[in-house]
ZAMARGU-4260 file (C-alpha; in steps of 0.2 Angstrom, whole numbers, plus 5000, padded with zeros to 4 digits):
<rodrens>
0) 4939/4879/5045 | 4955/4866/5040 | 4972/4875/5035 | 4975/4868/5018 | 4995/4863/5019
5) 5006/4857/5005 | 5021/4848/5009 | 5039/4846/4999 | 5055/4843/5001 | 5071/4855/5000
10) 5089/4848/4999 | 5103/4859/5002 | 5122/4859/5008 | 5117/4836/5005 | 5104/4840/5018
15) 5086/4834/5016 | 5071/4844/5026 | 5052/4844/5022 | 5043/4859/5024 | 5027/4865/5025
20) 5015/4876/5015 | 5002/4885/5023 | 4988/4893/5010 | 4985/4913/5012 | 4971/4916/5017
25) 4968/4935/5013 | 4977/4951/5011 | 4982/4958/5027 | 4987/4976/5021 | 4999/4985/5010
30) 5011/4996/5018 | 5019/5012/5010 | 5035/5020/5020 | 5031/5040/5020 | 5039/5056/5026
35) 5025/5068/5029 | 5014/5055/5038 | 5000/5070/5041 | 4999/5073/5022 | 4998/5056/5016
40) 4984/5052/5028 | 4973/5066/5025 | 4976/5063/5004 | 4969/5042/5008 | 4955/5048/5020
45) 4950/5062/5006 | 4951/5050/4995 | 4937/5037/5006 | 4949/5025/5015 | 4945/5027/5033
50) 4957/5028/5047 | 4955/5015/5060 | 4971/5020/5072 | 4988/5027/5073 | 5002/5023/5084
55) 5020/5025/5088 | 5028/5008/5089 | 5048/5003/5094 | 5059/4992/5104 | 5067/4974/5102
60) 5055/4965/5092 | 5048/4977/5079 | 5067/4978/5076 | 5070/4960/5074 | 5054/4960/5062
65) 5060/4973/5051 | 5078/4969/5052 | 5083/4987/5057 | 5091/4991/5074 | 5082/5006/5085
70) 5068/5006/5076 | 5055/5021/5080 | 5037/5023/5069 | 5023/5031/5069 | 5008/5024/5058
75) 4991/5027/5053 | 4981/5010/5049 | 4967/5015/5035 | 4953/5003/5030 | 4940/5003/5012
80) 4923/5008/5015 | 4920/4989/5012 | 4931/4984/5025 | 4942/4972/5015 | 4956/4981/5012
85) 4968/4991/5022 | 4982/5001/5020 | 4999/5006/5033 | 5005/5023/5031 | 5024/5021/5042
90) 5035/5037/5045 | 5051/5030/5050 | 5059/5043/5064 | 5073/5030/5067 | 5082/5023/5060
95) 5084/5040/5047 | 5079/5032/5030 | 5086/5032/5011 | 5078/5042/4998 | 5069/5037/4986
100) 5064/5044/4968 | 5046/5049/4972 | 5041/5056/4955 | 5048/5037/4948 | 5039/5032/4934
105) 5026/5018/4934 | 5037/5005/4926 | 5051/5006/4940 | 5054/4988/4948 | 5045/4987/4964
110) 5029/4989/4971 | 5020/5004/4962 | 5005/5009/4965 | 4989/5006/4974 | 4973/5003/4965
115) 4955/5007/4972 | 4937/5005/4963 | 4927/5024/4964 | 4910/5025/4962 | 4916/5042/4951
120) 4932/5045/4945 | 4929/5063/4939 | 4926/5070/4957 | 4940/5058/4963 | 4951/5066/4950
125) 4946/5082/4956 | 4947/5078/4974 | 4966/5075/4973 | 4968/5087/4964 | 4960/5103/4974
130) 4973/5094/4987 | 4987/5098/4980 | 4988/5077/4969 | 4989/5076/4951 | 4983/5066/4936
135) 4999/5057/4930 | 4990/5057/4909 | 4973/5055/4906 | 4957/5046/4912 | 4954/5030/4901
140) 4940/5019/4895 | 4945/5001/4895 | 4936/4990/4885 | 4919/4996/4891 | 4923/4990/4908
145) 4934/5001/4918 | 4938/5021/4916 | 4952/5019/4923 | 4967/5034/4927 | 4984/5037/4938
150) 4986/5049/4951 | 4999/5057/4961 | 4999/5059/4978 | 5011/5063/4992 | 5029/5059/4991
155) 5025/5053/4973 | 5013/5038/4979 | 5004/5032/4962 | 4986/5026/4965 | 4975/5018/4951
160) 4959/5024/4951 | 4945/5012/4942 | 4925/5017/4940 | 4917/5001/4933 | 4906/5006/4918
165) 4887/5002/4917
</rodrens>
């Protein structure tokens, strides 16, 4: 398989360099920063995703990746049922982390919310919410396609829910 490349040229401070492009190829996995690393995993797993691994990661060059100095994770790596998407749950145990609004509404700048394609959105619905999640408004037809709905999980986390219709 060829890498498709794209070249162009920058100039800046009267200097002239060419850089190169490379094409994604595919969506690796979307991470979401989390305190209680347990609660979130369990909500995702109940929700279909299965978990794949978890580890503790640290040292020099998770640090320089991140840009943070004494870094110390722990993470659960979860996985669709179709195996094309994935999803990083990281609890930060050093360095200590900012707070964030986790009952921010949906139009707050920034990544979110997730979205995942049920197979029945009413026993999803119910799923999260035996566990403790809950329905931001109201389950939605749109346009004869999608029933589509917002949930709540832990820490705030929004995720889309959509059952294609017909």
């Amino acid at each position: 398989m060829s890498r498709a490349t794209h070249r162009w040229s920058l100039q800046t401070n009267g200097r002239r360099a060419t850089v190169e492009r490379v094409t994604i190829q595919r969506m690796e996995h979307v991470g979401i920063v989390v305190d209680d690393l347990a609660a979130a995993t369990a909500f995702f797993v109940e929700l279909g995703l299965k978990l794949q691994g978890e580890g503790q990661v640290e040292g020099g060059w998770v640090d320089r990746v991140v840009g943070l100095e004494d870094v110390r994770v722990e993470y659960a790596m979860l996985e669709t049922p179709d195996g094309h998407g994935r999803l990083e749950l990281v609890k930060f145990h050093s360095p200590s982390f900012r707070g964030g609004d986790g009952h921010a509404p949906a139009n707050t700048l920034g990544i979110r919310h997730v979205a995942f394609a049920v197979d029945d959105i009413d026993a999803a619905v119910a799923s999260v919410r035996a566990r403790g999640g809950e329905l931001v408004d109201e389950v939605e037809n749109y346009e004869d396609i999608y029933r589509l709905c917002y949930v709540r999980g832990p820490e705030g986390i929004i995720v889309e829910l959509a059952e294609k219709i017909g």
